[in-house]
N, C-alpha and C positions, 0 to 999 in steps of 0.2 A: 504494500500500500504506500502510495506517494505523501510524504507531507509537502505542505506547505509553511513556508518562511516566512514570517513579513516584519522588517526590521521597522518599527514604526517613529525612533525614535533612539539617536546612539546616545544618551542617558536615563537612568530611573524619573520620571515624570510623573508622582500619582496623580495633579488636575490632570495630565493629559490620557494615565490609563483610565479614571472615568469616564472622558468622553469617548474615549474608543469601545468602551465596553456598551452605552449610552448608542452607538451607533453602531453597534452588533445589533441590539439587544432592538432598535427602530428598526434596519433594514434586513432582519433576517427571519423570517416567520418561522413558527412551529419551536422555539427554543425553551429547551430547557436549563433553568439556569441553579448550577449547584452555588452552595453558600459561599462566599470570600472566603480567601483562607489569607494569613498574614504569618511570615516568617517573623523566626523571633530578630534576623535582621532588618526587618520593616519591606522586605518584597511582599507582593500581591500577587496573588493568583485566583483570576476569574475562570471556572469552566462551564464549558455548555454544551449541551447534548442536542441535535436536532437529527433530522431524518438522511440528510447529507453526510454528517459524519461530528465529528467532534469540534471543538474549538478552543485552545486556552489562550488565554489574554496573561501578561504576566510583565508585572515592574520590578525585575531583578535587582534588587540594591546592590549584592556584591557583587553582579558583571558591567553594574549601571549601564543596562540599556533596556528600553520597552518594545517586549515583541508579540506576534501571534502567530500561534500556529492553528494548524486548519486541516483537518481530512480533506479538505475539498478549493476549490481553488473562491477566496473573496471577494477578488478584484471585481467580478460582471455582477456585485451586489453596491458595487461603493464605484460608479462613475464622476471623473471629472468632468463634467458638463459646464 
């Protein structure tokens, strides 16, 4: 099974992992969304279950960077228009 990468951000950002998860969470229907979890070093990790495959959202504090991964490809859900 292929993942998908999506570097959204080369530091730990949590306003900006809200709004990425905020715009999973608008433009993805059918999602199921597990509780936050928080590292005892202050990372985040958002997951979500939907009928395409999985998703985790996650603000790494000790690699400082915010990324997503994705069973499925995001991009044709989040166009630049």
């Amino acid at each position: 099974m292929k993942i998908f990468d999506y570097t959204i951000c080369n530091c730990a950002d949590t306003l900006l992992f809200k709004k990425q998860c905020i715009a999973i969470e608008q433009g993805i229907m059918l999602l199921t969304k597990e509780p936050l979890l928080e590292d005892v070093d202050g990372s985040l990790v958002q997951k979500y279950y939907c009928p395409q495959g999985n998703i985790v959202v996650k603000n790494d504090q000790q690699v400082d960077v915010l990324y997503v991964q994705s069973d499925f490809d995001l991009r044709v859900y989040f166009t630049n228009d």
